[in-house]
PDB file with one MODEL, atoms N, CA, C and O in Angstrom:
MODEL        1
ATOM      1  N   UNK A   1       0.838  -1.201   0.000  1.00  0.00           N
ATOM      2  CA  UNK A   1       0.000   0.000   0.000  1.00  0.00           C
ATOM      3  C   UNK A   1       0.870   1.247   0.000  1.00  0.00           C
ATOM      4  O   UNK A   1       1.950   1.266   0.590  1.00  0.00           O
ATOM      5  N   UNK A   2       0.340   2.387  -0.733  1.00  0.00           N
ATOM      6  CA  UNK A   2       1.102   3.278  -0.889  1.00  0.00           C
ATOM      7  C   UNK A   2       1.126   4.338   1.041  1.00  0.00           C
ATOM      8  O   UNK A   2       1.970   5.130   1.460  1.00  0.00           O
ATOM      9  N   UNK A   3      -0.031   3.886   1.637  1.00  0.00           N
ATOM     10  CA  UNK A   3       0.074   4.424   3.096  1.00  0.00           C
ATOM     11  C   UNK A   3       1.095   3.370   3.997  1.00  0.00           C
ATOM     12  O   UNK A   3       0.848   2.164   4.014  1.00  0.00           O
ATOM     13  N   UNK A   4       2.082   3.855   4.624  1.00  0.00           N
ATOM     14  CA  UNK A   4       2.853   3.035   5.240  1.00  0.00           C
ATOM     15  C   UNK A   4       3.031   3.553   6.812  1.00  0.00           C
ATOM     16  O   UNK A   4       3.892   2.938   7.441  1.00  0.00           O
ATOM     17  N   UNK A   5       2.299   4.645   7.551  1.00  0.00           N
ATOM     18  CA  UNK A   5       1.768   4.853   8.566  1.00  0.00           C
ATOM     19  C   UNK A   5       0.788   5.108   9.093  1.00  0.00           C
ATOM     20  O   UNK A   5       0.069   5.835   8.406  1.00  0.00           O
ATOM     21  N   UNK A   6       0.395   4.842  10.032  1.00  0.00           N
ATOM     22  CA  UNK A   6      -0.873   5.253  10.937  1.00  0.00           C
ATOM     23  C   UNK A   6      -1.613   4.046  11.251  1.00  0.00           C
ATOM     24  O   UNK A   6      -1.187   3.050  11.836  1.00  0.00           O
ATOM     25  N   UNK A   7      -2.477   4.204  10.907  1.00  0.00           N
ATOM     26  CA  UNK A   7      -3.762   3.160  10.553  1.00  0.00           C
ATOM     27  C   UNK A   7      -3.451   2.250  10.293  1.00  0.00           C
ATOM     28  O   UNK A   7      -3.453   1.246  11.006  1.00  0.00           O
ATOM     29  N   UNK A   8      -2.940   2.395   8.709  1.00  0.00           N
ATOM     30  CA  UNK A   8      -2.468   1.060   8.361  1.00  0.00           C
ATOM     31  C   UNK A   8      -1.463   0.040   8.218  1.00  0.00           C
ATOM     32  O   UNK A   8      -1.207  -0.926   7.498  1.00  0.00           O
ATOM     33  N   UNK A   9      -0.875   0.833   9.478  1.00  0.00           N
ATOM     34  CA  UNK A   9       0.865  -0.150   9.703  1.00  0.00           C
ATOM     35  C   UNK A   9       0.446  -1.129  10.324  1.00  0.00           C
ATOM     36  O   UNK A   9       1.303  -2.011  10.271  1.00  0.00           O
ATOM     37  N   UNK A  10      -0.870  -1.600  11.175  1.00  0.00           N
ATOM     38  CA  UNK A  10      -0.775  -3.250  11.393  1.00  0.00           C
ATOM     39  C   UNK A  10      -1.434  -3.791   9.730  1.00  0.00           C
ATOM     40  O   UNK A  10      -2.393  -3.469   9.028  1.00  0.00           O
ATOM     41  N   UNK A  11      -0.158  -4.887   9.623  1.00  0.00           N
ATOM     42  CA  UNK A  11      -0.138  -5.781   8.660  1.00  0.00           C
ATOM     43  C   UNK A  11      -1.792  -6.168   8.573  1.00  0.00           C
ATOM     44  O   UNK A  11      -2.453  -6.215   9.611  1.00  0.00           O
ATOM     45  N   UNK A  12      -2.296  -6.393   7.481  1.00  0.00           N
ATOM     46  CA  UNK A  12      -3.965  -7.221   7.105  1.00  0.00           C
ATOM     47  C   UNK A  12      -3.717  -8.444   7.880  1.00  0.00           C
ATOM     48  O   UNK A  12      -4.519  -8.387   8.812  1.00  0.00           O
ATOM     49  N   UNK A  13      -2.906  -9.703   7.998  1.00  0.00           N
ATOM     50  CA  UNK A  13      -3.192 -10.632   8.936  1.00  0.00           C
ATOM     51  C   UNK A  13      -2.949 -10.670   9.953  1.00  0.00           C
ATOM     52  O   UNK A  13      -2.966 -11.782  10.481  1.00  0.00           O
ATOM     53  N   UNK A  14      -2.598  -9.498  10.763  1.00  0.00           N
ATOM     54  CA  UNK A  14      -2.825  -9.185  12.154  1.00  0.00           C
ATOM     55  C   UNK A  14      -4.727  -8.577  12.286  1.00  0.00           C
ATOM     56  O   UNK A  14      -5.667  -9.159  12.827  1.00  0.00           O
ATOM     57  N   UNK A  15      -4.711  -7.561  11.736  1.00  0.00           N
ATOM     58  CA  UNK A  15      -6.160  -7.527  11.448  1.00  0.00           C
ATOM     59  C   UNK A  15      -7.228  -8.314  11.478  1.00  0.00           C
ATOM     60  O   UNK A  15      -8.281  -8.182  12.101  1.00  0.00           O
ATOM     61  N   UNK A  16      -6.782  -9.340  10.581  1.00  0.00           N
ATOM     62  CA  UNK A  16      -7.689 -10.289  10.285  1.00  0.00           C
ATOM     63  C   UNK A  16      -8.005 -11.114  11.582  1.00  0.00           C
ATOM     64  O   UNK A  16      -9.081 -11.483  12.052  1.00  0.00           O
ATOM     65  N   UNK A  17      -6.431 -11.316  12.096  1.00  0.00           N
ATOM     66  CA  UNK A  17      -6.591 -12.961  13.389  1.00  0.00           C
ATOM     67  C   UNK A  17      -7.907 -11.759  14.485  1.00  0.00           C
ATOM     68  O   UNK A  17      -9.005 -12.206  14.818  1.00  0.00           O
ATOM     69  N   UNK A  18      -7.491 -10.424  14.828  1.00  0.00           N
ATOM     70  CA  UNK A  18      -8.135  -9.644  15.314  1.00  0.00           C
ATOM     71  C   UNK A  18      -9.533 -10.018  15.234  1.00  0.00           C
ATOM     72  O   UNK A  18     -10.162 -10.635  16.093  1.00  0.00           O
ATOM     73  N   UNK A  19     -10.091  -9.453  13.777  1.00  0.00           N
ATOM     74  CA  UNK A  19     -11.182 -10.048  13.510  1.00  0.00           C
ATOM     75  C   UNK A  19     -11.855 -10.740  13.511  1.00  0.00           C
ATOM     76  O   UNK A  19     -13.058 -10.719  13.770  1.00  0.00           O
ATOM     77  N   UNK A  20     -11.019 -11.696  13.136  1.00  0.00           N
ATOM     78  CA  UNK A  20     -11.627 -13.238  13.564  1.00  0.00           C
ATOM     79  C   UNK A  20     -12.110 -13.290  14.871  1.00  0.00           C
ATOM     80  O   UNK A  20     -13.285 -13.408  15.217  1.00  0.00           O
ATOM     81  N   UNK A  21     -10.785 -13.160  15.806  1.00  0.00           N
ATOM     82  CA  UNK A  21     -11.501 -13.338  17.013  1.00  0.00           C
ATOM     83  C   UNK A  21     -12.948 -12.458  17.480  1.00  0.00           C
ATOM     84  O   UNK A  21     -13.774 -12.843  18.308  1.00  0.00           O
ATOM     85  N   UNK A  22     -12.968 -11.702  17.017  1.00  0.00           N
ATOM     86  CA  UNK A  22     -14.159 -10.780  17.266  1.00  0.00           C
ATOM     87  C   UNK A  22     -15.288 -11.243  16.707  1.00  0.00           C
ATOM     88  O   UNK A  22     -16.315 -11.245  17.386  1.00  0.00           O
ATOM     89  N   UNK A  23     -15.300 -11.668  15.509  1.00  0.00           N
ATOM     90  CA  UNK A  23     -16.427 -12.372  14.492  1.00  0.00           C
ATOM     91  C   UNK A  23     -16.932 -13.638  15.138  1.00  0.00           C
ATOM     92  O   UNK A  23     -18.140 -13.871  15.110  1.00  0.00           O
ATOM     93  N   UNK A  24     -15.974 -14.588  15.800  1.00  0.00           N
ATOM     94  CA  UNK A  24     -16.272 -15.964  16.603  1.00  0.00           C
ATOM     95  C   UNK A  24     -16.975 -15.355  17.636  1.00  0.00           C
ATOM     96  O   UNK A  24     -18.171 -15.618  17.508  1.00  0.00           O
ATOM     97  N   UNK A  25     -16.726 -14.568  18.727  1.00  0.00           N
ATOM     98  CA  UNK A  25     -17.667 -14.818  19.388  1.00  0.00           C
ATOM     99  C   UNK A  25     -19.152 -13.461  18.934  1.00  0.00           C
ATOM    100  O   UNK A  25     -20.281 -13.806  19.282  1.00  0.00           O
ATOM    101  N   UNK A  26     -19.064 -12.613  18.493  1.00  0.00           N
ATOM    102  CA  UNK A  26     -20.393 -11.974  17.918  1.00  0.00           C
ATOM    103  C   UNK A  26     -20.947 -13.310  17.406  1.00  0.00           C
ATOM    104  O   UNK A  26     -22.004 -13.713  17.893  1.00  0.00           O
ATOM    105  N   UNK A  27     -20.424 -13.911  16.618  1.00  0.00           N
ATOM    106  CA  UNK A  27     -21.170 -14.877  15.384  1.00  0.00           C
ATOM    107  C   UNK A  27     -22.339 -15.892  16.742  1.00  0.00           C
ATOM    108  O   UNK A  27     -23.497 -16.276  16.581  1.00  0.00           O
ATOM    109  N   UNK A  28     -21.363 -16.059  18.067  1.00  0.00           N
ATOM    110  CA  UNK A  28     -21.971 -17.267  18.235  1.00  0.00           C
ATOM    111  C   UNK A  28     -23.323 -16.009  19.561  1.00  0.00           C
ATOM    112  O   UNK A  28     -24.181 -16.544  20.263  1.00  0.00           O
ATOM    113  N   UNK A  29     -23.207 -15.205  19.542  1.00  0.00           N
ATOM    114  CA  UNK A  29     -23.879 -14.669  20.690  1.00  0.00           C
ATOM    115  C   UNK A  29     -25.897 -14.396  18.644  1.00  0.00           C
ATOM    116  O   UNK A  29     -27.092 -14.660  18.516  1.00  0.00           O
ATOM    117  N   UNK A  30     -24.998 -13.901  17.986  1.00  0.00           N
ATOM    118  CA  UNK A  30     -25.973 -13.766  17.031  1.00  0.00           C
ATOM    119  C   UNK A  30     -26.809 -15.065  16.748  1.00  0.00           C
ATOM    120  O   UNK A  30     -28.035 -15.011  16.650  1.00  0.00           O
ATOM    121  N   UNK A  31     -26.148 -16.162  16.629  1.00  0.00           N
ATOM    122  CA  UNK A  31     -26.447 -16.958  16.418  1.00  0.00           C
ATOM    123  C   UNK A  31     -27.218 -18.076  17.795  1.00  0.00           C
ATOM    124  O   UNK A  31     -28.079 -18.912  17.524  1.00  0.00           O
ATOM    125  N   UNK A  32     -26.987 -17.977  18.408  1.00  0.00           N
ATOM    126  CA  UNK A  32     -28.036 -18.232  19.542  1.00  0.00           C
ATOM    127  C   UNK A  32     -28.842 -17.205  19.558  1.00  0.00           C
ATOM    128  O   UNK A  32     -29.572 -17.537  20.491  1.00  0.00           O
ATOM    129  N   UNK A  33     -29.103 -16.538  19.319  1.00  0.00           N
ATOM    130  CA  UNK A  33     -30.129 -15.422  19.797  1.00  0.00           C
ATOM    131  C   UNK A  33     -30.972 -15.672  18.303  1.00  0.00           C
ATOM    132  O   UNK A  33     -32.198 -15.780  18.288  1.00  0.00           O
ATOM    133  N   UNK A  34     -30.087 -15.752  16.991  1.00  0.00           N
ATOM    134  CA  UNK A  34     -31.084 -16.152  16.121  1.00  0.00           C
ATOM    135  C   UNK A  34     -31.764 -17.298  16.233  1.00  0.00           C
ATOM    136  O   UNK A  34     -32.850 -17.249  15.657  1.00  0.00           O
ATOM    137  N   UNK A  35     -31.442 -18.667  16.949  1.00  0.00           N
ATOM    138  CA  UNK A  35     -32.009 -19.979  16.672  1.00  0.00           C
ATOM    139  C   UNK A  35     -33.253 -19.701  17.878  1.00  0.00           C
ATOM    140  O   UNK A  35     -34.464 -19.915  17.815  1.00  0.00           O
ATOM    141  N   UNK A  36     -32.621 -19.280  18.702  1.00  0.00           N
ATOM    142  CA  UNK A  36     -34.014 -19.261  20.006  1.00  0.00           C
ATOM    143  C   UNK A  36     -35.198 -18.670  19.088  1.00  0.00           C
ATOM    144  O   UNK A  36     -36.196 -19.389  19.142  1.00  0.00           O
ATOM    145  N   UNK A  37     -35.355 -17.393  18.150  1.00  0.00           N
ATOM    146  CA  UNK A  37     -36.117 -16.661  17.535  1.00  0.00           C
ATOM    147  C   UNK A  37     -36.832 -17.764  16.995  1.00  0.00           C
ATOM    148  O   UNK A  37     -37.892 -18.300  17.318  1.00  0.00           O
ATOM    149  N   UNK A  38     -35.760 -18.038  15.832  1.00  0.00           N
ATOM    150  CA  UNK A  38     -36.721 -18.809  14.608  1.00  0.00           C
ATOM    151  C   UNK A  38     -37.015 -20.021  15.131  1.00  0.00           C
ATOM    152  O   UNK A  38     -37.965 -20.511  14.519  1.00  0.00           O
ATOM    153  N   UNK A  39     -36.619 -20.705  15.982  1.00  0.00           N
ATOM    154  CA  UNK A  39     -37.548 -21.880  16.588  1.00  0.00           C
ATOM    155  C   UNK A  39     -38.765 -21.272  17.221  1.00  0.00           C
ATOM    156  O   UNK A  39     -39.848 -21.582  16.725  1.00  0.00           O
ATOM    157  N   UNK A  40     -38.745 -20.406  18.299  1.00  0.00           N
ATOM    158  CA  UNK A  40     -40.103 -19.962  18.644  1.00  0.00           C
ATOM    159  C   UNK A  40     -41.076 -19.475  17.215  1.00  0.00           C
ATOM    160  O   UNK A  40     -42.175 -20.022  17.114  1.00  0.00           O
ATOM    161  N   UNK A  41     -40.729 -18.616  16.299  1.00  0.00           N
ATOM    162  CA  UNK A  41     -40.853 -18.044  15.198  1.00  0.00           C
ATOM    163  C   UNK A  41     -41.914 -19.696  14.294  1.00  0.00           C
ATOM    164  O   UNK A  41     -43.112 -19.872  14.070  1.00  0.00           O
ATOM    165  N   UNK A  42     -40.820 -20.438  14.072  1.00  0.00           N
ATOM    166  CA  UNK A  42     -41.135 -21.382  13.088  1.00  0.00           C
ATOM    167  C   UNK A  42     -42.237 -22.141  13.991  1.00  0.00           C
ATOM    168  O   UNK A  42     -43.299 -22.348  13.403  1.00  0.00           O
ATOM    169  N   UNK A  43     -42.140 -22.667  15.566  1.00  0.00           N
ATOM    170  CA  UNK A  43     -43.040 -23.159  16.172  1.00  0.00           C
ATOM    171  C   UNK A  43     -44.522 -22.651  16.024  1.00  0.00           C
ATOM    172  O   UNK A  43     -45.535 -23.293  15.745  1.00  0.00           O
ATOM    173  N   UNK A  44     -44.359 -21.352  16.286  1.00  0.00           N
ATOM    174  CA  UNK A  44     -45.784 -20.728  16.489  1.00  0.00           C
ATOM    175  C   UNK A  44     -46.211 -20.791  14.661  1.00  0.00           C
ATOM    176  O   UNK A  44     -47.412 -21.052  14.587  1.00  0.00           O
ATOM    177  N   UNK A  45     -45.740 -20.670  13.594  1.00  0.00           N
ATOM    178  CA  UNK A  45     -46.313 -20.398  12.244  1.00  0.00           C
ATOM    179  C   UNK A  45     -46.279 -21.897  12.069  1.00  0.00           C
ATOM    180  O   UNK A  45     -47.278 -22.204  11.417  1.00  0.00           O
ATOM    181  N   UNK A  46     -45.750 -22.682  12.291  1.00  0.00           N
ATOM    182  CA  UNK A  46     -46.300 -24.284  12.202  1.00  0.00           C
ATOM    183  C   UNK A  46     -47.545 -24.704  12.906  1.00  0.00           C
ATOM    184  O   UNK A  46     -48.413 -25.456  12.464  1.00  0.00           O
ATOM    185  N   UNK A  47     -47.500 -24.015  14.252  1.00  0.00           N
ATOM    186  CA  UNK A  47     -49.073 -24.295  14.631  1.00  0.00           C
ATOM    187  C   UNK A  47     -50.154 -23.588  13.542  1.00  0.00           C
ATOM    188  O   UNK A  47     -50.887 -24.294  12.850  1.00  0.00           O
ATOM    189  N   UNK A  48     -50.164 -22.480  13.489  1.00  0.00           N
ATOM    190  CA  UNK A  48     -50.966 -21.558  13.031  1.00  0.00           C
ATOM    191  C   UNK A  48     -51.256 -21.290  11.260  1.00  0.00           C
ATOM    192  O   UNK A  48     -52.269 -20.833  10.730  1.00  0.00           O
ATOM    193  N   UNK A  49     -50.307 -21.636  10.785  1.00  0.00           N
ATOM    194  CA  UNK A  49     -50.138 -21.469   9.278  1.00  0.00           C
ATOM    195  C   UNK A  49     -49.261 -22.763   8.890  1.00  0.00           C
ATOM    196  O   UNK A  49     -48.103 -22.834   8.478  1.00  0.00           O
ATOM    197  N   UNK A  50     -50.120 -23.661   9.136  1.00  0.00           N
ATOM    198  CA  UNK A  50     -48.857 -25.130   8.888  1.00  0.00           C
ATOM    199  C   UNK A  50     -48.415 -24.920   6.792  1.00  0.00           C
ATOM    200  O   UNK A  50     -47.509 -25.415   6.121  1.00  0.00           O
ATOM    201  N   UNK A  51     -49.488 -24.042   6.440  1.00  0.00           N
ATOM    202  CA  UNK A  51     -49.059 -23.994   4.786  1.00  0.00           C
ATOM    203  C   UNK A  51     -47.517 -23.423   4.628  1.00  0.00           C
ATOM    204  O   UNK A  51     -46.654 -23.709   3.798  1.00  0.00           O
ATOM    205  N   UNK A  52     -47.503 -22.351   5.932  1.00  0.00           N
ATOM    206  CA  UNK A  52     -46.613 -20.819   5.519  1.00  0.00           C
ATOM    207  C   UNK A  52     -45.165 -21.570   6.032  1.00  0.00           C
ATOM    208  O   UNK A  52     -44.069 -21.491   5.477  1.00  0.00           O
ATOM    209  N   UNK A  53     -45.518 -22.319   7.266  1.00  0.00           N
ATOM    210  CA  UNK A  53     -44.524 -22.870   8.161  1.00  0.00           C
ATOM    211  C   UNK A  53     -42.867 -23.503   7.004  1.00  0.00           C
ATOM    212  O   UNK A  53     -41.671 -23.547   7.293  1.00  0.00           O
ATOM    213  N   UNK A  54     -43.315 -23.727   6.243  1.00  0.00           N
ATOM    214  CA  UNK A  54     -42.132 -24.524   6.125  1.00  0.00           C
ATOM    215  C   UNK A  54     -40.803 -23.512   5.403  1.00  0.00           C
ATOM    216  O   UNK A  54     -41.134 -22.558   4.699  1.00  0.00           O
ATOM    217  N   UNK A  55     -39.432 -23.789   5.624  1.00  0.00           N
ATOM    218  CA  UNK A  55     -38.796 -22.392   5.521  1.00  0.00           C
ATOM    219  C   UNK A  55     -37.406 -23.015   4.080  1.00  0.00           C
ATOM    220  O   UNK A  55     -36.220 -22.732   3.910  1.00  0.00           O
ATOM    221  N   UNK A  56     -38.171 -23.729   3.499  1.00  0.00           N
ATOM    222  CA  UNK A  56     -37.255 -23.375   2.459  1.00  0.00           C
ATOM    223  C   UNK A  56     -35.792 -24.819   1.745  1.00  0.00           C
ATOM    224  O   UNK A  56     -35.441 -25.303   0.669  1.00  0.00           O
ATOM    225  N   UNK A  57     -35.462 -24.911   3.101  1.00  0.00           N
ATOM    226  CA  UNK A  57     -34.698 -26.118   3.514  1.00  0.00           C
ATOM    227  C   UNK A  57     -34.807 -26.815   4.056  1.00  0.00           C
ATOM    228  O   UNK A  57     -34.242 -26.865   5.149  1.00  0.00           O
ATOM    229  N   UNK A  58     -35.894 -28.114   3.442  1.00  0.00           N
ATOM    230  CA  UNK A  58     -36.394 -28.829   4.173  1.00  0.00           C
ATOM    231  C   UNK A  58     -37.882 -28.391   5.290  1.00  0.00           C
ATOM    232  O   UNK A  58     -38.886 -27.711   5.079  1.00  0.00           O
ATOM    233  N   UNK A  59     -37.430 -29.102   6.402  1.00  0.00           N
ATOM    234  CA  UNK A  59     -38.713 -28.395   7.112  1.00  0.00           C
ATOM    235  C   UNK A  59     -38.725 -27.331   8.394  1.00  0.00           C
ATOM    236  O   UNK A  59     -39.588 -27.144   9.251  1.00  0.00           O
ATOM    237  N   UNK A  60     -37.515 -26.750   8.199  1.00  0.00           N
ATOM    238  CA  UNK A  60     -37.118 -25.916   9.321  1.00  0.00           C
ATOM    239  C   UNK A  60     -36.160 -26.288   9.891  1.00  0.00           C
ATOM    240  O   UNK A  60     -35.223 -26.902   9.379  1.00  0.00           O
ATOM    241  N   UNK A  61     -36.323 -25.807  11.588  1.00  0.00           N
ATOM    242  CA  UNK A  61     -35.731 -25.731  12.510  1.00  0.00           C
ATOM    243  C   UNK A  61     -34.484 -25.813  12.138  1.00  0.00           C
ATOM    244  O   UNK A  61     -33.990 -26.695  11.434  1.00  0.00           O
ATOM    245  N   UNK A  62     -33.739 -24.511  12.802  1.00  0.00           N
ATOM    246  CA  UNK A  62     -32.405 -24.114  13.132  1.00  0.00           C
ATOM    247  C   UNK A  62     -31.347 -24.273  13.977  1.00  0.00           C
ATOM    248  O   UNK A  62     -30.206 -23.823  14.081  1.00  0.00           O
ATOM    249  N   UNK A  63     -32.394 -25.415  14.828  1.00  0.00           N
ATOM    250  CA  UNK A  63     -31.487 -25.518  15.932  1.00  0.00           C
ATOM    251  C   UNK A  63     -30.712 -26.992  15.878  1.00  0.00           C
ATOM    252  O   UNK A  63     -31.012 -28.078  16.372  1.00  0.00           O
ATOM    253  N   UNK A  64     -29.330 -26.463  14.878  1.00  0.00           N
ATOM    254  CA  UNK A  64     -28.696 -27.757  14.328  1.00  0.00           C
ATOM    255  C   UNK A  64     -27.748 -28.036  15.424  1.00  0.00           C
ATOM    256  O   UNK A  64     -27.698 -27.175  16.303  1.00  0.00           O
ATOM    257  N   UNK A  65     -26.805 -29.317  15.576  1.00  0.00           N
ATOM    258  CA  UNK A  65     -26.328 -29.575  16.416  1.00  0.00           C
ATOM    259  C   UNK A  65     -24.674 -28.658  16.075  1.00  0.00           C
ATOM    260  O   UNK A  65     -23.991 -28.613  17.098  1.00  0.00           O
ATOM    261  N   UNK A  66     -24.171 -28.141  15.141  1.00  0.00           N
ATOM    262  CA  UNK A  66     -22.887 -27.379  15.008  1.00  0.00           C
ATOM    263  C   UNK A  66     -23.401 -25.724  15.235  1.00  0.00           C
ATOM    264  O   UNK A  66     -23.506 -24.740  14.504  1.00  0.00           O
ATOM    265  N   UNK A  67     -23.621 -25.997  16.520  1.00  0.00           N
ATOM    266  CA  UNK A  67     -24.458 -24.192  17.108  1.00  0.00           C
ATOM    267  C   UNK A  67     -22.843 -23.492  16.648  1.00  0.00           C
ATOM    268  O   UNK A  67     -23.320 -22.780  15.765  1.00  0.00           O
ATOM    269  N   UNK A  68     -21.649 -23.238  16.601  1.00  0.00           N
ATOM    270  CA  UNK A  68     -20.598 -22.533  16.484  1.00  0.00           C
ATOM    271  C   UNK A  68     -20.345 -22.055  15.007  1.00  0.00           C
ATOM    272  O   UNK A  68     -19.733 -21.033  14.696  1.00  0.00           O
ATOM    273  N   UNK A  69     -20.921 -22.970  14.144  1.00  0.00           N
ATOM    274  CA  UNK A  69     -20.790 -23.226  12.941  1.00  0.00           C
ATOM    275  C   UNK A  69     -21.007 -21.860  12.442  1.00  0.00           C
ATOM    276  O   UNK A  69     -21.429 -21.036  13.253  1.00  0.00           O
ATOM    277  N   UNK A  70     -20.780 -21.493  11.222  1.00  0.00           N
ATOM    278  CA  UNK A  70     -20.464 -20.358  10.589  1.00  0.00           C
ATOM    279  C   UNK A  70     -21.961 -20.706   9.154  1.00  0.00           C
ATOM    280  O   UNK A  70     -22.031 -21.739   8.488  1.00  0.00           O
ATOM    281  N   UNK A  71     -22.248 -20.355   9.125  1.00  0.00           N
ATOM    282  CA  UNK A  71     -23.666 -21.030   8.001  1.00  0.00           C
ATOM    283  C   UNK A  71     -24.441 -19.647   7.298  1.00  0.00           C
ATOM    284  O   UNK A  71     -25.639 -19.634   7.583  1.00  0.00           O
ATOM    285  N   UNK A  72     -24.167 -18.924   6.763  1.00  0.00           N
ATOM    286  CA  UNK A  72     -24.612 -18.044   6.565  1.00  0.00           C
ATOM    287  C   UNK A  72     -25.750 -18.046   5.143  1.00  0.00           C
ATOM    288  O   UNK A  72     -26.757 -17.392   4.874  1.00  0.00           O
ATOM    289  N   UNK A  73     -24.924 -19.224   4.393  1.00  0.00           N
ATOM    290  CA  UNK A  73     -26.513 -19.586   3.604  1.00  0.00           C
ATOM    291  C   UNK A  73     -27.726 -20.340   4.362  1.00  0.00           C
ATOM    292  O   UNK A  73     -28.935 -20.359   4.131  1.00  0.00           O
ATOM    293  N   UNK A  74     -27.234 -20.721   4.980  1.00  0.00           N
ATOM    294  CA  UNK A  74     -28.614 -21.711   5.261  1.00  0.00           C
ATOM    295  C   UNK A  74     -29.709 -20.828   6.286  1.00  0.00           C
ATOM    296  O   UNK A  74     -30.928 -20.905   6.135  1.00  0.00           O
ATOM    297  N   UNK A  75     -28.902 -19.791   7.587  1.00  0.00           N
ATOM    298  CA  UNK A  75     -30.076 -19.313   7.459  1.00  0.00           C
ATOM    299  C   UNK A  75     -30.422 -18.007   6.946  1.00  0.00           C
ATOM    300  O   UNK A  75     -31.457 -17.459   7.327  1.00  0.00           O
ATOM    301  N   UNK A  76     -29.429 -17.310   5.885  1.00  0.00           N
ATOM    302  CA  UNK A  76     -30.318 -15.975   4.833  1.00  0.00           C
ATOM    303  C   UNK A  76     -31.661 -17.112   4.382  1.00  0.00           C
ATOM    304  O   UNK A  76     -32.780 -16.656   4.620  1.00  0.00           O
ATOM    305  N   UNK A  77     -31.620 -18.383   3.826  1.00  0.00           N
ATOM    306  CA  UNK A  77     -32.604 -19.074   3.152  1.00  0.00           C
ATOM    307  C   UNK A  77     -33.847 -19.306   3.434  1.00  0.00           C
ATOM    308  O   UNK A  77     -34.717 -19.790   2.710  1.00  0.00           O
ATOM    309  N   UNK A  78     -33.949 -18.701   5.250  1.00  0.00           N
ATOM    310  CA  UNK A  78     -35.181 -18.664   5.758  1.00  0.00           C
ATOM    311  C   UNK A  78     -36.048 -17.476   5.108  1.00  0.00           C
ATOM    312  O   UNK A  78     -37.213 -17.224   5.415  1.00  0.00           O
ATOM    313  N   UNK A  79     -35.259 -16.774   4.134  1.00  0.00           N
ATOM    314  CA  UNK A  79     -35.985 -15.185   3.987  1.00  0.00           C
ATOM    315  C   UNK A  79     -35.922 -15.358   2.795  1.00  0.00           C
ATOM    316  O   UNK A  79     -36.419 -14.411   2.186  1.00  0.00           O
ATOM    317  N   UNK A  80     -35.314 -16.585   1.805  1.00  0.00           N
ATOM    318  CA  UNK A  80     -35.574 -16.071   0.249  1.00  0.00           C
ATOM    319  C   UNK A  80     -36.982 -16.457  -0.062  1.00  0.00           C
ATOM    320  O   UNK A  80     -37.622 -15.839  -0.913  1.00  0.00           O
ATOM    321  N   UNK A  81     -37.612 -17.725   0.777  1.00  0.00           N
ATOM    322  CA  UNK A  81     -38.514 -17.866  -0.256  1.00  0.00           C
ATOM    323  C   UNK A  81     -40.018 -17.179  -1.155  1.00  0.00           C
ATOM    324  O   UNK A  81     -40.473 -17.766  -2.137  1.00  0.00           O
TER     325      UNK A  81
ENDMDL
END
């Protein structure tokens, strides 16, 4: 890079490991907080709208056993259909 102080004197893979670590645990606090949702979410529209209930992949529920897991298609896919 043509900037070689300030800002951007930590190297991108110092950054990154940074990031990372920051992304692991946001990811997993988002991600529990998303599965509690869409299970209550998918529970109640399965009682109520068993037509509407089903989300796309298969027959729902999010609450897979790799809770840490990084999955970012599978659940945007609750919202394409």
């Amino acid at each position: 890079m043509a900037v070689t102080r300030g800002w951007f004197s930590e190297s991108s893979a110092q950054v990154a490991q940074i990031g990372d670590i920051m992304f692991q645990g946001h990811w997993q606090w988002v991600s529990n907080a998303l599965q509690a949702t869409s299970a209550a979410v998918e529970n109640i529209n399965r009682n109520a709208y068993p037509g509407i209930a089903r989300s796309g992949s298969g027959e729902g529920g999010y609450a897979a056993p790799e809770v840490g897991g990084f999955r970012p298609k599978r659940i945007r896919s609750r919202f394409n259909r």
